[in-house]
Structures are given as C-alpha cells and as structure tokens.
C-alpha positions as a Markdown table, in Angstrom:
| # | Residue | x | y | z |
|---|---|---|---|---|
| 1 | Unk | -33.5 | 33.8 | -17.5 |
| 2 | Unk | -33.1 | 35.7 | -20.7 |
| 3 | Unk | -32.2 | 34.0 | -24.7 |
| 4 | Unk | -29.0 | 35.5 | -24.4 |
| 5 | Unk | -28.2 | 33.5 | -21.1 |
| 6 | Unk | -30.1 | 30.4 | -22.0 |
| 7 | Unk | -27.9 | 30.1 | -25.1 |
| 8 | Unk | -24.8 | 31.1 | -23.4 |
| 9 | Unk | -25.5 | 28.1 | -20.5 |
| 10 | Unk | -25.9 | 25.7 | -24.1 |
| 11 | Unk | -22.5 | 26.9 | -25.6 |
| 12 | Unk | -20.7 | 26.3 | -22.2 |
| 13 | Unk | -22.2 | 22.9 | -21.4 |
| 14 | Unk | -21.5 | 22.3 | -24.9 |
| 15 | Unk | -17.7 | 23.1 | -24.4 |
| 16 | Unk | -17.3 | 21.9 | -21.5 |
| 17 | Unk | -18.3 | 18.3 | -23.3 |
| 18 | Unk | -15.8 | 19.0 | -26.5 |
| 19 | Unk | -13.1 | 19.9 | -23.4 |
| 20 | Unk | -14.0 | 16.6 | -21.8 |
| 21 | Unk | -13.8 | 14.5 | -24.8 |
| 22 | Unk | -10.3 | 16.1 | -26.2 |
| 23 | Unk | -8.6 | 16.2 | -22.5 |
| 24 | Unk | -6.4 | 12.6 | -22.2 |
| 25 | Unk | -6.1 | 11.9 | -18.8 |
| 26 | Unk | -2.8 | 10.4 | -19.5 |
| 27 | Unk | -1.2 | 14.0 | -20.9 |
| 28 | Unk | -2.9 | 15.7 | -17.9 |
| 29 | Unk | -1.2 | 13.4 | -15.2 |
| 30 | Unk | 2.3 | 14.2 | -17.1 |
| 31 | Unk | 1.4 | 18.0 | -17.3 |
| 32 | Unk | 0.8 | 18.0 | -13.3 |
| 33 | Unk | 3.7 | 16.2 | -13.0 |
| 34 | Unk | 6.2 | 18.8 | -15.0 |
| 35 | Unk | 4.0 | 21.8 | -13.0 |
| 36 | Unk | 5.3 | 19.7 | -9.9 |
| 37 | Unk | 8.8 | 19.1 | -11.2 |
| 38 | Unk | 8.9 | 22.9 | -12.0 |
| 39 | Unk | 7.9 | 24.4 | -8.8 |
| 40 | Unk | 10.6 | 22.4 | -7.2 |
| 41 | Unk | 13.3 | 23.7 | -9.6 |
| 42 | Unk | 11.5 | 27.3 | -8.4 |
| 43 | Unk | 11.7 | 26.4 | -4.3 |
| 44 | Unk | 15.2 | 25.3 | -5.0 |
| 45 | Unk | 16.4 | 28.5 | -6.4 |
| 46 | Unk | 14.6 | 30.0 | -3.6 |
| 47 | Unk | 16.3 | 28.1 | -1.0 |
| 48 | Unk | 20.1 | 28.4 | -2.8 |
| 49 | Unk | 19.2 | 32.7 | -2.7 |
| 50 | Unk | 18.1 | 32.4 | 0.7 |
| 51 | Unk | 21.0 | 30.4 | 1.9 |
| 52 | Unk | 23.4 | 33.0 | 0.1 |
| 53 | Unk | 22.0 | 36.1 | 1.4 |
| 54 | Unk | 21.6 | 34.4 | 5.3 |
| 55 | Unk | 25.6 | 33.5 | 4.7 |
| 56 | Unk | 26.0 | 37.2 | 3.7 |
| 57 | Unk | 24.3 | 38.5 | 6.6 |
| 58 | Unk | 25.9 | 36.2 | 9.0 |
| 59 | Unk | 29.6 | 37.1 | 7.4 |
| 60 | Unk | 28.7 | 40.6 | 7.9 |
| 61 | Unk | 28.2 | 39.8 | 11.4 |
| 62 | Unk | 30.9 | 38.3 | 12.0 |
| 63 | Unk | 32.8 | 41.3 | 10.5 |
| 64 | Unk | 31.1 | 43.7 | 12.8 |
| 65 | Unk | 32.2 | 41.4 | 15.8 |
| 66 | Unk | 35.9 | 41.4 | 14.5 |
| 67 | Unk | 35.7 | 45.3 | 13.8 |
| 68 | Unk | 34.2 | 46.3 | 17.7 |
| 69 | Unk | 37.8 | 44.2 | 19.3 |
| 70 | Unk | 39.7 | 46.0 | 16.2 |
| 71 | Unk | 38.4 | 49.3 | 17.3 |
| 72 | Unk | 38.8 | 49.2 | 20.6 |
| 73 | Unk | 41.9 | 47.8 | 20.6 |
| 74 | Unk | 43.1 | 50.7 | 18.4 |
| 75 | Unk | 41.3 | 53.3 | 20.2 |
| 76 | Unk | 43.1 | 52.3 | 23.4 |
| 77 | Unk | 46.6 | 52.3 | 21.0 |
| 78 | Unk | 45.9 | 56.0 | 20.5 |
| 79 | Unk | 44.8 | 56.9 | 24.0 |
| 80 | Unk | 48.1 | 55.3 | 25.1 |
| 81 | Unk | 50.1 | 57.4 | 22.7 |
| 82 | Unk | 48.4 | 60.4 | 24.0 |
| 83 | Unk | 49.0 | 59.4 | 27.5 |
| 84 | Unk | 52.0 | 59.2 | 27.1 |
| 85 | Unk | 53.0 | 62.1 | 24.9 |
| 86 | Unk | 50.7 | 64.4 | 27.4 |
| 87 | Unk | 53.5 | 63.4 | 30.2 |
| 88 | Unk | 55.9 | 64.6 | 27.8 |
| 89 | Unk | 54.2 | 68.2 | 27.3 |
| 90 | Unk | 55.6 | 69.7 | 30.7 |
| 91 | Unk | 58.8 | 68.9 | 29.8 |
| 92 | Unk | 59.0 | 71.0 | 26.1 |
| 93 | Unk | 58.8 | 74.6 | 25.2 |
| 94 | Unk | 58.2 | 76.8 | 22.2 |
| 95 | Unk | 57.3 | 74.9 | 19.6 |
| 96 | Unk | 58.2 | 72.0 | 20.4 |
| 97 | Unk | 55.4 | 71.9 | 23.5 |
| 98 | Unk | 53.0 | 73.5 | 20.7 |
| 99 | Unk | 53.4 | 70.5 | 18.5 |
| 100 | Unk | 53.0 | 67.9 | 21.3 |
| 101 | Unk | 49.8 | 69.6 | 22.1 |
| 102 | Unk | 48.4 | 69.4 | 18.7 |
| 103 | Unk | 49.5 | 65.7 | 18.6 |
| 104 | Unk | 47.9 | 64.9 | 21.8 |
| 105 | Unk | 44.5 | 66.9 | 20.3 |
| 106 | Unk | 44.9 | 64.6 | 17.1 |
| 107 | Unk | 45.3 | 61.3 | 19.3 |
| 108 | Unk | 42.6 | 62.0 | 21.3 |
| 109 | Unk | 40.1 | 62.7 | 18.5 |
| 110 | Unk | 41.1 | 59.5 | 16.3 |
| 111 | Unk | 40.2 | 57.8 | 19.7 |
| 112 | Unk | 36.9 | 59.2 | 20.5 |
| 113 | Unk | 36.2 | 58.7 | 16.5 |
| 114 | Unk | 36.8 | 54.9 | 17.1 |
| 115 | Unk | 35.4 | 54.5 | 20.2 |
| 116 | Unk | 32.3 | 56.3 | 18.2 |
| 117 | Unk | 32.5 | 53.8 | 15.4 |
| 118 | Unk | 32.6 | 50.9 | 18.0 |
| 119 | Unk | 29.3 | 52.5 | 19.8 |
| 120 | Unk | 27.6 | 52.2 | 16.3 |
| 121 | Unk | 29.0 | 48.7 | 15.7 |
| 122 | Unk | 27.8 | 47.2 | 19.5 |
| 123 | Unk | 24.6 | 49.0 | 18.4 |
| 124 | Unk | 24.5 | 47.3 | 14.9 |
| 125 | Unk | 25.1 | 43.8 | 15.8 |
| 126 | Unk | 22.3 | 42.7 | 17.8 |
| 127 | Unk | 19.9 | 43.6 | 14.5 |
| 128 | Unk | 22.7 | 42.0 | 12.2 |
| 129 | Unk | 21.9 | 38.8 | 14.7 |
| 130 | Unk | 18.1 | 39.4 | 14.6 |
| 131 | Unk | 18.2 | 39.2 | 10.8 |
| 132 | Unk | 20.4 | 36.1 | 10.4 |
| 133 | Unk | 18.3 | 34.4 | 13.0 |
| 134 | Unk | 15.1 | 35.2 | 11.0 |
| 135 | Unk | 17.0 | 34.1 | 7.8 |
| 136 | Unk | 18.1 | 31.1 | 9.2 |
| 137 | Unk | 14.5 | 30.2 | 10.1 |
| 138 | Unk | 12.9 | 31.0 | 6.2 |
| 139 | Unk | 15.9 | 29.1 | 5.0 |
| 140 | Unk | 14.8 | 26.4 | 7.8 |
| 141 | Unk | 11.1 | 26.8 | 6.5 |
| 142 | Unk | 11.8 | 26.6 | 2.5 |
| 143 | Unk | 14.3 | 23.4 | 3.2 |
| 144 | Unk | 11.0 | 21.9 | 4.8 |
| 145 | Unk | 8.8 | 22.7 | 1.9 |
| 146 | Unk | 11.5 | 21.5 | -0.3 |
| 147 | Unk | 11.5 | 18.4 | 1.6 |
| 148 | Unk | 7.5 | 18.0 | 1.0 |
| 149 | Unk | 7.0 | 18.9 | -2.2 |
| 150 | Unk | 10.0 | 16.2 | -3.4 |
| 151 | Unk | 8.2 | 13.6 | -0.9 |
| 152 | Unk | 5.1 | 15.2 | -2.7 |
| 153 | Unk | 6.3 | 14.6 | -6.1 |
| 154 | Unk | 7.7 | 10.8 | -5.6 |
| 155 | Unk | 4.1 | 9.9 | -4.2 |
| 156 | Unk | 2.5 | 11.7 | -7.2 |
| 157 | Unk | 4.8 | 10.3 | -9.9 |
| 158 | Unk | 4.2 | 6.5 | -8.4 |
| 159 | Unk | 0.4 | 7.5 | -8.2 |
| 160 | Unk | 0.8 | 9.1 | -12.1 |
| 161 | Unk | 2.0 | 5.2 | -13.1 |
| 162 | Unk | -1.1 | 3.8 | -11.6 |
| 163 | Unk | -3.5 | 6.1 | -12.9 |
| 164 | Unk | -1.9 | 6.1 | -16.2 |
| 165 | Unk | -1.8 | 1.8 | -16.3 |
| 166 | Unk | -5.5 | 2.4 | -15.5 |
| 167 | Unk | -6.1 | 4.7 | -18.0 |
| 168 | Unk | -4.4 | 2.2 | -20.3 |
| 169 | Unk | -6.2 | -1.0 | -19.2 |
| 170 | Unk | -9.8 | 1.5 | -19.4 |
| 171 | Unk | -8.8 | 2.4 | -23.3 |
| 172 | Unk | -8.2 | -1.6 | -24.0 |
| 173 | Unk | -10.9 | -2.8 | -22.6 |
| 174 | Unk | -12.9 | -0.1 | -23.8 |
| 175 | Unk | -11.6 | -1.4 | -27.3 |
| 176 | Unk | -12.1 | -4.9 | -26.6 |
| 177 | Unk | -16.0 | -4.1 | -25.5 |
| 178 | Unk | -17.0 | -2.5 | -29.0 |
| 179 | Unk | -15.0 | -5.0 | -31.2 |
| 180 | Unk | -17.1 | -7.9 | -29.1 |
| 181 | Unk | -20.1 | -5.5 | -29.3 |
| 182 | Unk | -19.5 | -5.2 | -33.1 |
| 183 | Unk | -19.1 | -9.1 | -33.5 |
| 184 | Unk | -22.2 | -9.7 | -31.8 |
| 185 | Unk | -23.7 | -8.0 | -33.9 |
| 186 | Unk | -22.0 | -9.6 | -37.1 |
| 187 | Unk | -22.5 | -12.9 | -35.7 |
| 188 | Unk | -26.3 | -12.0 | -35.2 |
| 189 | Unk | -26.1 | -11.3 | -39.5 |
| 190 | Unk | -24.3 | -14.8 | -39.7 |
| 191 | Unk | -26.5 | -16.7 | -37.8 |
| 192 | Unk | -29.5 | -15.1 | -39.7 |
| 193 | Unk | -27.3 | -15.7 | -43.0 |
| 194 | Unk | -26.8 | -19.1 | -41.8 |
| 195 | Unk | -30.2 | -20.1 | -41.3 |
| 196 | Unk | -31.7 | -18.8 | -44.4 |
| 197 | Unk | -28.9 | -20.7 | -46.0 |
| 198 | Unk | -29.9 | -23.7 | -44.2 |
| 199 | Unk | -33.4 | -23.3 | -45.3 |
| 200 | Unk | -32.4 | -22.4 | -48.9 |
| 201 | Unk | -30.1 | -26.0 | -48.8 |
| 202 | Unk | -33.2 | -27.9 | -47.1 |
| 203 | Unk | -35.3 | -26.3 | -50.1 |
| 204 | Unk | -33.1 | -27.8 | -52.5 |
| 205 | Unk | -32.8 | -30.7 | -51.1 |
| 206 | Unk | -36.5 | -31.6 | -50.7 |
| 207 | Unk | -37.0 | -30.1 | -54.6 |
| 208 | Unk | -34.4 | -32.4 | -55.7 |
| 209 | Unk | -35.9 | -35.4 | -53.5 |
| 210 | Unk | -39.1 | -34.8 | -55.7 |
| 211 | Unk | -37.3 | -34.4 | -58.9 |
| 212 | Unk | -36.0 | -37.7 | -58.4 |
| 213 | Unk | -39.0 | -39.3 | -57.8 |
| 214 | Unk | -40.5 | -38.0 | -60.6 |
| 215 | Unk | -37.7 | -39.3 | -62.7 |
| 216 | Unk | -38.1 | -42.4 | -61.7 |
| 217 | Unk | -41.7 | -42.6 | -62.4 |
| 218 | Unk | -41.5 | -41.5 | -65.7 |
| 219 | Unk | -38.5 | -43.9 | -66.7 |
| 220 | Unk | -40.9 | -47.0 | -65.5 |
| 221 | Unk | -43.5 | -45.6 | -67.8 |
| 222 | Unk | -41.2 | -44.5 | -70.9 |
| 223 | Unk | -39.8 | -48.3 | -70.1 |
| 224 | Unk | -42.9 | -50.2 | -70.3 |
| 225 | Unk | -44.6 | -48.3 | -73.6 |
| 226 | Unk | -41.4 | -47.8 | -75.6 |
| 227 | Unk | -42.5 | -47.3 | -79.6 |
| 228 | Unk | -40.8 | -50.6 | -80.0 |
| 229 | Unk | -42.5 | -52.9 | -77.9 |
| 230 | Unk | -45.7 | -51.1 | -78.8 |
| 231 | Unk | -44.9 | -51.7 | -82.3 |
| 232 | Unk | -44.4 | -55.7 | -81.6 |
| 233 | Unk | -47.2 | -55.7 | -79.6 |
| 234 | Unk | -49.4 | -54.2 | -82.6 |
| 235 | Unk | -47.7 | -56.6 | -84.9 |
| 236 | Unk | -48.7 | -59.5 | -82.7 |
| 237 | Unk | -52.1 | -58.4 | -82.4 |
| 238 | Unk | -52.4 | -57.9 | -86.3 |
| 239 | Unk | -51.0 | -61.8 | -86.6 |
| 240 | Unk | -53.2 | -63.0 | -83.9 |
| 241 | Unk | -56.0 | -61.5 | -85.8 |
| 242 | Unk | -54.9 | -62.9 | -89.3 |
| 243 | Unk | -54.7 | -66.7 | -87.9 |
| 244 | Unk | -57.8 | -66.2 | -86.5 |
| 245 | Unk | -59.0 | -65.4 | -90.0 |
| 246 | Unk | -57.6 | -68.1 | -91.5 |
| 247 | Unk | -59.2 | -70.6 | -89.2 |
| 248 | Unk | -62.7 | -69.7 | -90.4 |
C-alpha cells in the first residue's frame, strides 16, 4: 500500500470518528422518521394519480360500450330509411327517381360508415378492458404498499420513542457516571486534605500538651525562688549569722 493511500485510510477513519461523535442518535431517528412520513405523502400522490387515470380509462370504456348500442342502433335507423325509400324508387320518374337514388346511395354509406365506427369500437374495447383491469391491479398494489408503509411508520415512530427515551436515559446516566467519577476523585483530595489536617490538629495538640507542661514547670520554679523570698531568706541568714556573733 502506497503514502498516498495509507494517509487517505487515516483521514477517513479519522472522519468517520468526527461523523460518529457529531451524529445524535436522537436527530437521526426524527430524520428517518420525516424520510418515512415523506414517502408516504409521495405513495399517496401516487395512488390518488393512479386512481384518476384507472377512472379515466374505465369512463372511457364505458363510453365506448354506450357508443357500439348508439351506432348500431343508428346504423339500422339509416338502413331502414333506405329500405324504405328503395321501395319507393320504382314508383318515381325523372328527377324525382334520380334524387331517391342519390338519397338511398347517401343512407347506405352513413350506414356502412357507422357500422365501420362500431367494428373499430367492438375492436377497441376489449384493450380499453385489458388496461383498466391492469390499472385496477397497480392501484390494488400501491393501496397495499400504502397500507405497509403507514403500518411501517406507526411501528417505527413507537420504536423512535423508545430508542429516543434510551438515548435519553444513556446521556443522563452518562452524566451522572462522570459527575460521581469526578467526586471520587474530589473526595479522594478531601480525605487526603482531611487527614493531613488531622495530623496538623494532632501536631498541635501534642505541641501545646508540652507547652503546657513546661509552663507549669517553670511557674513551680519562678514560685519557689522569687527575688523576694530569696531576699528574706538572705536577710535571715545575715541575722542568724549576726546572733551567732554576738553570742561569742
């Protein structure tokens, strides 16, 4: 493996940890959940279009069914006319004959025009029937993944709460472990603070124990030599010494 790839494997595991770290689970459960709310506005829309143009398709059906009866029924109308007028025909002369001819002719081709039109119509409804019917089915089949994907979306959204009361409980006690982690450690410091404190006190204690027995040693002494009682006691030795003088 080549520098340029070694370094490019560091800066993507190096992203891919920054990702990581700024990515909240809670934001990307509430993402998933608009991209789910989304595509079910999308498959609705789908499913309203599909409904129109299968109602379309299925009017224009119908339509086609109405028009073959219409058809016929005015195809015969004309054929009658004809009929009727072409029993006439022997009866006229001149002109008259001439016109009843060309009115028969004119009958007879409006007829065979219809009866045309109604050929193409017979011939057009079994593929106007072909398409509804495959309509109806993709309207069947996005009405079923409509059906799924909101069934889809209630589970995920009640799943989203959990995962995101989780994610909440995680964060405190997350919080709770490094604020007791943190007072650990303080109360490590005050316990160490406390017992040098304690020592300090016992120091002080025992110092003054000794200062007080020192005192009192020295009072008995200053007490027992003061410069007055040494002073009388010099004066009764010099007195003692003078009677003795005397005596002799």
């Amino acid at each position: 493996m080549g520098l340029i790839d070694r370094f490019s494997n560091v800066a993507k595991a190096k992203m891919s940890k920054i990702v990581e770290r700024f990515e909240d689970p809670a934001e990307q459960l509430d993402y998933a959940h608009e991209k789910l709310v989304e595509e079910n506005k999308r498959v609705a829309v789908a499913v309203r279009d599909s409904i129109a143009a299968k109602n379309l398709k299925k009017r224009e059906l119908n339509e086609a069914q109405k028009k073959v009866g219409s058809v016929h029924n005015k195809a015969l109308e004309y054929r009658k006319r004809a009929v009727a007028l072409e029993e006439r025909v022997a009866e006229l002369e001149g002109e008259k004959r001439e016109k009843a001819e060309l009115q028969v002719e004119q009958l007879n081709s409006a007829a065979a025009q219809l009866l045309e039109e109604e050929t193409r119509t017979r011939e057009r409804i079994p593929l106007l029937q072909q398409s509804v019917a495959e309509m109806e089915k993709k309207v069947r089949m996005l009405k079923d993944k409509q059906v799924d994907l909101n069934a889809k979306i209630r589970r995920f959204a009640d799943k989203r709460a959990d995962l995101k009361s989780d994610y909440a409980m995680a964060k405190a006690s997350k919080r709770v472990n490094e604020a007791l982690s943190g007072i650990d450690g303080e109360i490590s410091d005050v316990d160490l603070t406390v017992q040098r404190m304690t020592e300090k006190i016992r120091m002080e204690e025992a110092r003054a124990e000794a200062s007080a027995e020192l005192g009192t040693g020295a009072g008995t002494a200053d007490l027992g030599t003061s410069e007055i009682e040494r002073e009388l006691k010099v004066s009764g030795s010099l007195s003692s010494l003078d009677e003795e003088l005397k005596g002799k």
